[in-house]
N, C-alpha and C positions, 0 to 999 in steps of 0.2 A: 562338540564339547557337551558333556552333561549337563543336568541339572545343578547338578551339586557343585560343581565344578565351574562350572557358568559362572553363578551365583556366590563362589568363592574369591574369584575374579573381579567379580563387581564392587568388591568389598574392599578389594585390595587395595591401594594407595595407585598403583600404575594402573590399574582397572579402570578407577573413577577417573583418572587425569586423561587417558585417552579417550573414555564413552563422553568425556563430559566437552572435551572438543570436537567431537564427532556431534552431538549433540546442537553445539554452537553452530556446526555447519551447515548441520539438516537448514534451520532455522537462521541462519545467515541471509542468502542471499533475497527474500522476503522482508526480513526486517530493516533493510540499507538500500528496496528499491524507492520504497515509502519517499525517504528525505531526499532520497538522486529525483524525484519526478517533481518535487515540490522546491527544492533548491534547500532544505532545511539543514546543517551541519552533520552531516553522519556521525563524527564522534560521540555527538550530542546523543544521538538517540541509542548508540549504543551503550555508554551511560546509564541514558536510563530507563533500557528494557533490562542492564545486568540487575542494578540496583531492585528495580519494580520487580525480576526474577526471585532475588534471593529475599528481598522484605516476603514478598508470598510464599515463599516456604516456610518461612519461619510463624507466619502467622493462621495459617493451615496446620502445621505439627501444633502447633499449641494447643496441648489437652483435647488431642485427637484422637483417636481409638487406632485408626487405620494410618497414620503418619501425617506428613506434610505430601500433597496433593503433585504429583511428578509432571508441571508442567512450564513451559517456558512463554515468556510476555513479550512478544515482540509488535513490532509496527503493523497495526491496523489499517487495511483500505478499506473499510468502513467508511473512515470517518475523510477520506481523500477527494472526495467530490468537495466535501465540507472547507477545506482549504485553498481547493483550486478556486473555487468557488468565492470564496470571502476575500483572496486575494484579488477576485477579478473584480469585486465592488469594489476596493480600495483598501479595507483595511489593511493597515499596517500591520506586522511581525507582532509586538507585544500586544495588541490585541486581540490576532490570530489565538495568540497561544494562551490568553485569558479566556478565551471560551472554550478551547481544550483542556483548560483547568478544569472548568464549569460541566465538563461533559465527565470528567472523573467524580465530580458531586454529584452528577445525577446518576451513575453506576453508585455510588455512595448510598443513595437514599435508595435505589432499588431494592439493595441489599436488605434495608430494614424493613421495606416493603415485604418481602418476601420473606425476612422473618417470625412478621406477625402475622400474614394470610400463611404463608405457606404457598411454594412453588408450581403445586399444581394449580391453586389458583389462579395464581396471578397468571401461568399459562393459559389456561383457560378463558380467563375474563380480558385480559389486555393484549396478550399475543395469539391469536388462534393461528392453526397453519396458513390461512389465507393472506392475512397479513405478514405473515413471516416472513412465507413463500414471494412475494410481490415485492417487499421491502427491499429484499435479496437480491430479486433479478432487476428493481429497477437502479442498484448502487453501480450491478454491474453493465447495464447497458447502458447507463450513462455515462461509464469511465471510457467503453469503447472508442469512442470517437479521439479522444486522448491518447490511447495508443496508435491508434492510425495516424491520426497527424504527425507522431513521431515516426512512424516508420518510412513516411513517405520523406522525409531529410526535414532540411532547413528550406524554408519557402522564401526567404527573401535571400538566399545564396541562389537557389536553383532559378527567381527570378533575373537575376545578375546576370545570368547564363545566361538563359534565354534571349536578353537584350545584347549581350556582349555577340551570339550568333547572328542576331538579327543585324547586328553592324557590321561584321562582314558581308552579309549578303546584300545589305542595301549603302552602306557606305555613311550614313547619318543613323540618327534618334532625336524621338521629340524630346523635350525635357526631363519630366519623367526617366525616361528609359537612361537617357546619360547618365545624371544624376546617382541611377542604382549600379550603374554599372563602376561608377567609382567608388559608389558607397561600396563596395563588396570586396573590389579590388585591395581598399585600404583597410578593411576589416581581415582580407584573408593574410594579412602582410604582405602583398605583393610590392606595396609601393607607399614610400609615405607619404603624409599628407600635407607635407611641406612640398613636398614633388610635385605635386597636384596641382598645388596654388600657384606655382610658380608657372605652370603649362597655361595656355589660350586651352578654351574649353574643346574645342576640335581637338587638339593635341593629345589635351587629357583624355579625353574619350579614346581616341583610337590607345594610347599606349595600353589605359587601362585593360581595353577589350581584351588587347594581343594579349597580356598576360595570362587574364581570364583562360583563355584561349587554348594558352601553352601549358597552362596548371604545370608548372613543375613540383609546386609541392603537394599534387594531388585533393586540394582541397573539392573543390568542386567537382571530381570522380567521385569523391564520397557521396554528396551530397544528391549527382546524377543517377546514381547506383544504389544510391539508399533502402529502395523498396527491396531490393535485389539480398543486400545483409541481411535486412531486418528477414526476409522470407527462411533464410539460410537459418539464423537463429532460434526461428519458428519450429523452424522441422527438427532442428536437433535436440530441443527442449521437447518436443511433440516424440522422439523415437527415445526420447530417454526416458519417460514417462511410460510409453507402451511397450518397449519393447525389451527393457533390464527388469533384473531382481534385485533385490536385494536394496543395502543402504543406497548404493548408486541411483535409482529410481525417484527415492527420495530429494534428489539433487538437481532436478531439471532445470531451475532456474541457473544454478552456477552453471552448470555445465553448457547452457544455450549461449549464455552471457557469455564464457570462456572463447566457447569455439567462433560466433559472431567477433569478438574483441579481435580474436587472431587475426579474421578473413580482413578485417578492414586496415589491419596491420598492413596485411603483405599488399593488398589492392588499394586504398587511401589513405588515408592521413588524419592519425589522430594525435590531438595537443596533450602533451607531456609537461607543461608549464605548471598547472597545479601540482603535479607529481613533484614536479624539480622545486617549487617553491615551500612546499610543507616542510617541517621542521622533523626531525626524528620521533621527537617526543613533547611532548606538549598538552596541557590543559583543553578539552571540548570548549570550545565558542559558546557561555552559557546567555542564555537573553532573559532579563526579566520580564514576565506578563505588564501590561497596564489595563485598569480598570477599563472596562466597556460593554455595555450592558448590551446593546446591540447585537454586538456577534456573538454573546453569549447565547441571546434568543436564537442567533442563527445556526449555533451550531448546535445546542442543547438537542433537536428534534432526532440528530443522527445517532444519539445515542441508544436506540430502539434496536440496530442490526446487533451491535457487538453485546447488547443483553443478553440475546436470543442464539446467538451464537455460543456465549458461554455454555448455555444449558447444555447444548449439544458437545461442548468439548469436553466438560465434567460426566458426562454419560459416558462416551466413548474413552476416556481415561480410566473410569473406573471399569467397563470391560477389561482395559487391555491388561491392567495388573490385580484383577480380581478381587477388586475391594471397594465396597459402597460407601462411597464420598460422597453421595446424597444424605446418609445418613450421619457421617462423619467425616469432616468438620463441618459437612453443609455446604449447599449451595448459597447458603445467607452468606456464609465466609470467606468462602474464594469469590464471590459474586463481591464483597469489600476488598479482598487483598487486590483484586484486579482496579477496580475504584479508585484506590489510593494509587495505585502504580500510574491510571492516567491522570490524575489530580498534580503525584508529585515532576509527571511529564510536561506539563501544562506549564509548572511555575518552572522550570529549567529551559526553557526554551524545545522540547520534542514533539515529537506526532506520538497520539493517545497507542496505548497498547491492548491488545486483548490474547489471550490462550491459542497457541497457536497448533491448528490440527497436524502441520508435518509433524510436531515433534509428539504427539502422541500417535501416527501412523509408525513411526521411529520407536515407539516403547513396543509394539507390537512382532516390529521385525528383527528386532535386535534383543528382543525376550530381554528386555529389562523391567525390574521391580527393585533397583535402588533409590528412592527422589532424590539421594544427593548428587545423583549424576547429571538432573538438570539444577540443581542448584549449581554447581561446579561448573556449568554454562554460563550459569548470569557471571561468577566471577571472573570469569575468563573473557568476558562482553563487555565487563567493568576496565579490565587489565589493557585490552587491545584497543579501547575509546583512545587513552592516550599516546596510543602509537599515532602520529599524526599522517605518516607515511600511508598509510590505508586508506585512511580518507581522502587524502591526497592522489591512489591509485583509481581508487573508486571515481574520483570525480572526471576520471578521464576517458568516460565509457561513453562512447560515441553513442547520442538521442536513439539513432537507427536502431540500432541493437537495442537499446533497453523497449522500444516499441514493438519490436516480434515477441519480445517474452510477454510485453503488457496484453498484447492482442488474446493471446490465451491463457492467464490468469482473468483477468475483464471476463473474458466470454465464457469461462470455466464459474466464474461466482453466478452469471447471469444464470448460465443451468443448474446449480445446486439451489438458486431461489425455483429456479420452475421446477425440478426435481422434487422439492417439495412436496407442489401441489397434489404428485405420484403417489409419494411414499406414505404423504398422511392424508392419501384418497377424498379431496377438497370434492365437494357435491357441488358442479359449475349448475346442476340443473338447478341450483337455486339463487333465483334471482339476488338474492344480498352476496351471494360469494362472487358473482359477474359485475355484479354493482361495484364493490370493495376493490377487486382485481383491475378494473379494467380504472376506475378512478384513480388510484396508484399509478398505475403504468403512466396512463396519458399524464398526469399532475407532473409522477417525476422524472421519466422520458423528454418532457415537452419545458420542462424549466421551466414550467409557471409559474409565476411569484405572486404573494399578497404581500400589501404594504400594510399597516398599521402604522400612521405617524413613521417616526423615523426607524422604527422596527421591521422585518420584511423576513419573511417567508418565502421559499422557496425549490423547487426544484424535489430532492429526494427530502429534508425537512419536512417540509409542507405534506409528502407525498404519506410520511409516517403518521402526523399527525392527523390527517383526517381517515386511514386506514381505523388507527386506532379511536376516531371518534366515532367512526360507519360501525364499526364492529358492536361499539357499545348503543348506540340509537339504532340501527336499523332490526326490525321484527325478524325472531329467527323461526316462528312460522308464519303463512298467510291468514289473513281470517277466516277463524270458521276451520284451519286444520288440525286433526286430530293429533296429544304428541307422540 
């Protein structure tokens, strides 16, 4: 297809409704793994990346020279240690998501920040590549271990197992071991828990076992075999990625997702309960924030990656459709539409959003220069939240699977932070970039917390925070050298 003809298509009514779902797909299964790993409503968040989509179009074309800025706001793993994280101290849900309010205010003030110094400043003076670089790899080596745990199954089914073998072979269990072997049994529906109670514990133990045993519903193959899916969905995400063209390429997470979903179809056993319980259609589960100053400290500090990120998405956006968005509308301005999009994620109950690189990889290979093709994404992302049936399909993706795809997105962010170091040729022979680098790594690899009163820092937080205070205190010659 020509230029002209391309581009006449793009225009067209049928043009925009298929690029603009294609579009949504690119960027789909990215922005719906975010809430499946933290447990967050996926309607929810689909909601509101359409909504944060289409507000940032319209706030970018305004009294723009070059248009409204062609990109799509989906769900940030940035900000995902941030959650596991605050979840594992205790706070609660409305809290969670008042300091993901609070982290769209601090993209909010950047934005003004960046409007009165100007962007290469504030590059230069608060994010240099060493900290960029570090910040980067250490979000994604600390998610690591997160998808391994998932890949390797359920650890307290797979225990179940083990105890349920060990009682054929020896004929008893200490307490303990009983104990899980029925806890698992009545968890997988084997047997109820009035059945249970009504058995001598001998009793209950052996029938449990036997069930275990016999797995006829497969549960515990999944769970056995788990490494085995998750490997499988590894590699098909891994060969769709290296070894297609085209839109397809861009797909690897559906398509690893897809085929893993199948394998554990035909070989274990996955729960269709959610699926069958959702409604057709229906309202997103909205949560409101409550005030808490706490996690706001905790999470404010993650706001550092997805700043630094932007820059780079607005660079590469304005290559792909040849037109400087630095210049116009501004990085001040999309650095706000994005702001607000996590601001009004926060008070709805979502996980924060930032610019999402597939779908400008996608403006590239599929030669578009229409923005309302991703605007036509958000509405379509707005349309399908209340399909409830989706999130309903969604929540029935067996852990295993979604841990092969995490293993190499995780390990994929970890190298684009060390890549960094490469591309914007970091000088290690100097001791402050060794110092900054390697303080980062261990601070946020190593989960180190500071407390302050009831305030606490921690982990990759903490790890931005003193990047960004080393950068600024430490001498960036020795004494006595020449500059």
């Amino acid at each position: 297809m020509r230029n002209g003809a391309r581009r006449a298509w793009q225009d067209s009514p049928a043009g925009l409704a298929v690029l603009g779902l294609e579009m949504l797909l690119v960027c789909f299964g990215a922005t719906v793994l975010v809430p499946l790993l933290t447990g967050i409503d996926v309607s929810v968040v689909l909601f509101s990346a359409g909504v944060a989509t289409v507000f940032f179009h319209f706030l970018t074309g305004y009294r723009s020279a070059n248009g409204s800025v062609p990109i799509f706001l989906g769900s940030s793993f940035a900000y995902l240690p941030a959650i596991l994280g605050a979840k594992a101290l205790g706070f609660p849900w409305p809290s969670i998501f008042f300091g993901l309010a609070c982290a769209g205010i601090g993209k909010i003030v950047f934005s003004r920040v960046i409007r009165i110094w100007g962007s290469d400043l504030v590059k230069k003076t608060l994010f240099p590549p060493v900290v960029v670089g570090s910040i980067i790899a250490v979000i994604g080596l600390n998610l690591v271990p997160v998808g391994i745990n998932m890949a390797r199954g359920d650890s307290a089914a797979l225990k179940g197992y083990g105890f349920a073998v060990a009682y054929r072979e020896c004929g008893r269990l200490d307490p303990a071991g009983a104990e899980s072997v029925k806890c698992q049994a009545v968890a997988a529906g084997y047997i109820a828990p009035e059945t249970v109670d009504a058995l001598s514990s001998e009793a209950a133990v052996s029938r449990c076992a036997a069930l275990i045993l016999d797995d006829p519903g497969k549960v515990f193959a999944t769970q056995r075999y788990a490494w085995i899916f998750a490997v499988a969905t590894l590699a098909v995400a891994v060969a769709v990625m290296t070894c297609f063209r085209g839109i397809l390429r861009l797909l690897p997470v559906i398509v690893g997702v897809a085929f893993g979903y199948l394998l554990v179809l035909i070989f274990g056993r996955i729960d269709f309960e959610p699926l069958r319980a959702a409604p057709w259609l229906g309202f997103p589960d909205f949560t409101m924030p409550r005030v808490d100053w706490r996690a706001a400290v905790y999470v404010l500090p993650f706001v550092v990656a997805p700043v630094v990120e932007h820059f780079g998405d607005i660079m590469a956006v304005s290559g792909a459709v040849g037109k400087d968005f630095f210049a116009s509308p501004g990085v001040d301005r999309t650095m706000l539409g994005d702001g607000i999009g996590t601001l009004f994620g926060g008070l709805i109950g979502s996980v924060p959003n930032t610019s999402y690189s597939e779908g400008v990889s996608a403006l590239n290979i599929l030669r578009i220069s229409n923005p309302r093709i991703m605007l036509l994404a958000g509405i379509f992302a707005v349309l399908i939240s209340f399909v409830q049936k989706v999130a309903g399909l969604l929540r029935t993706i067996p852990g295993c699977v979604l841990g092969g795809i995490m293993v190499v997105i995780f390990g994929g962010i970890a190298v684009i932070g060390l890549s960094t170091y490469v591309r914007e040729r970091v000088d290690f022979a100097q001791p402050r970039n060794i110092v900054i680098a390697a303080i980062m790594l261990v601070v946020g690899i190593g989960n180190v917390a500071f407390n302050l009163g009831q305030v606490q820092l921690s982990g990759i937080g903490l790890a931005a925070v003193l990047g960004v205070a080393l950068n600024l205190i430490l001498p960036r010659r020795l004494p006595g050298e020449k500059a």
